[in-house]
C-alpha positions as CSV (number, residue, x, y, z in Angstrom):
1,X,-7.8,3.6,13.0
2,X,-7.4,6.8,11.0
3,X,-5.3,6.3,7.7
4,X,-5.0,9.7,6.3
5,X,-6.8,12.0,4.2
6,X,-5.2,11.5,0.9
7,X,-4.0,8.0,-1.0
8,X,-0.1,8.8,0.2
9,X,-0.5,9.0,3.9
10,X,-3.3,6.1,4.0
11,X,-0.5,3.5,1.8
12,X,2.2,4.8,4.1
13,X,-0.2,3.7,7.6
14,X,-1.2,0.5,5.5
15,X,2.4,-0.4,4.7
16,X,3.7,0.2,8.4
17,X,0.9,-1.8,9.2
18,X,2.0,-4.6,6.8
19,X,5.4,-4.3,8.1
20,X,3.9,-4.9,11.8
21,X,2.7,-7.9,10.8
22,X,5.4,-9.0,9.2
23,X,8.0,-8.6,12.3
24,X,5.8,-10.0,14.4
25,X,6.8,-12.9,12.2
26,X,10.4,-12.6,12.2
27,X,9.9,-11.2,8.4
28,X,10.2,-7.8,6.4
29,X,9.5,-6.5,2.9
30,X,12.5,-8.7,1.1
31,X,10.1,-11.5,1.9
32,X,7.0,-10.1,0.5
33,X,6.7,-11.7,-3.6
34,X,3.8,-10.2,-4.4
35,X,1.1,-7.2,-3.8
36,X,-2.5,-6.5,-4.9
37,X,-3.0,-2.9,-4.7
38,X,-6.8,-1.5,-4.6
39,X,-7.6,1.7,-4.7
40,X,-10.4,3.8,-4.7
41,X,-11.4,6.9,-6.8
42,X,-10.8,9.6,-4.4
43,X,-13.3,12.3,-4.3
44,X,-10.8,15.0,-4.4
45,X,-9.6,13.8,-8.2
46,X,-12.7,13.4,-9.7
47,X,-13.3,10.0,-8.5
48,X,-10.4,8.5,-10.5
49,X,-7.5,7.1,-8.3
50,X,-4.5,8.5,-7.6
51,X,-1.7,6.1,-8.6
52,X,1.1,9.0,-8.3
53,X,0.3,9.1,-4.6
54,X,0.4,5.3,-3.8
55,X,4.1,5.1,-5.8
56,X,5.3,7.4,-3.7
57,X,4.5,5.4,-0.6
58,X,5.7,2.5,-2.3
59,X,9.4,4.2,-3.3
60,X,9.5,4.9,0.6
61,X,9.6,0.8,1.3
62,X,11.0,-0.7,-1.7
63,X,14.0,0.4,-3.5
64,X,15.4,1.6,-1.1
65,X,19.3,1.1,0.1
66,X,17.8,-0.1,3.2
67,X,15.3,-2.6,1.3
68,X,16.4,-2.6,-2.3
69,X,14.1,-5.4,-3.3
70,X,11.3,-3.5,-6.0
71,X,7.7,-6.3,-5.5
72,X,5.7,-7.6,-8.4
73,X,2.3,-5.6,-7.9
74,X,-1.0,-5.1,-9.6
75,X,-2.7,-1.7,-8.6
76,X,-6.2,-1.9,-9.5
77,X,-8.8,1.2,-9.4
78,X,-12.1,-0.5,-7.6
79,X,-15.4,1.6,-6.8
80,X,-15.3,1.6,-3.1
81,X,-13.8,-0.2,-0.4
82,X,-15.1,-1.3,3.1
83,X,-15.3,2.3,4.8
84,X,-15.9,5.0,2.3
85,X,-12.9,7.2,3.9
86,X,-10.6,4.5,3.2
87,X,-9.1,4.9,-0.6
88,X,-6.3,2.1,0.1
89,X,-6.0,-1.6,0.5
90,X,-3.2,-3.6,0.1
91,X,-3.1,-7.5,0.3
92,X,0.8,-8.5,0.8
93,X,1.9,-12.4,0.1
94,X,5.2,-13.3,1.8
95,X,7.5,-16.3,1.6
96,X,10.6,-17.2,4.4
């Protein structure tokens, strides 16, 4: 699965994703309680991550009129993740 080349567009695929999931459930973001953000140092910014980009995927799900619900999260920088093209992952908890 391609992501995305920059932190934005991979959070936006990881957050459809998550919502996927989640309405395969019968659930959607008002249920998620909690995220753990990781991110990695993209390349592009010197290594360092690029928190700008992942809050503006995040204001595209949350906050919103549609979903007005705003998640407790912790965004963390980490030094790599699984794939070394991937600079995003995002564990969601959800409750009914």
């Amino acid at each position: 699965m391609t992501f995305g080349i920059d932190t934005r567009v991979q959070s936006i695929a990881v957050f459809r994703e998550i919502e996927s999931i989640l309405s395969a459930s019968g659930l959607g973001f008002g249920n998620i309680v909690k995220l753990t953000v990781f991110l990695a140092g993209d390349p592009r910014r010197g290594g360092t991550m690029d928190f700008e980009g992942f809050s503006k995927a995040y204001a595209e799900f949350f906050g919103t009129e549609n979903q007005p619900h705003k998640v407790a999260r912790s965004v963390v920088q980490v030094a790599a993740l699984a794939h070394p093209e991937y600079l995003v992952e995002i564990e969601a908890i959800a409750v009914e």
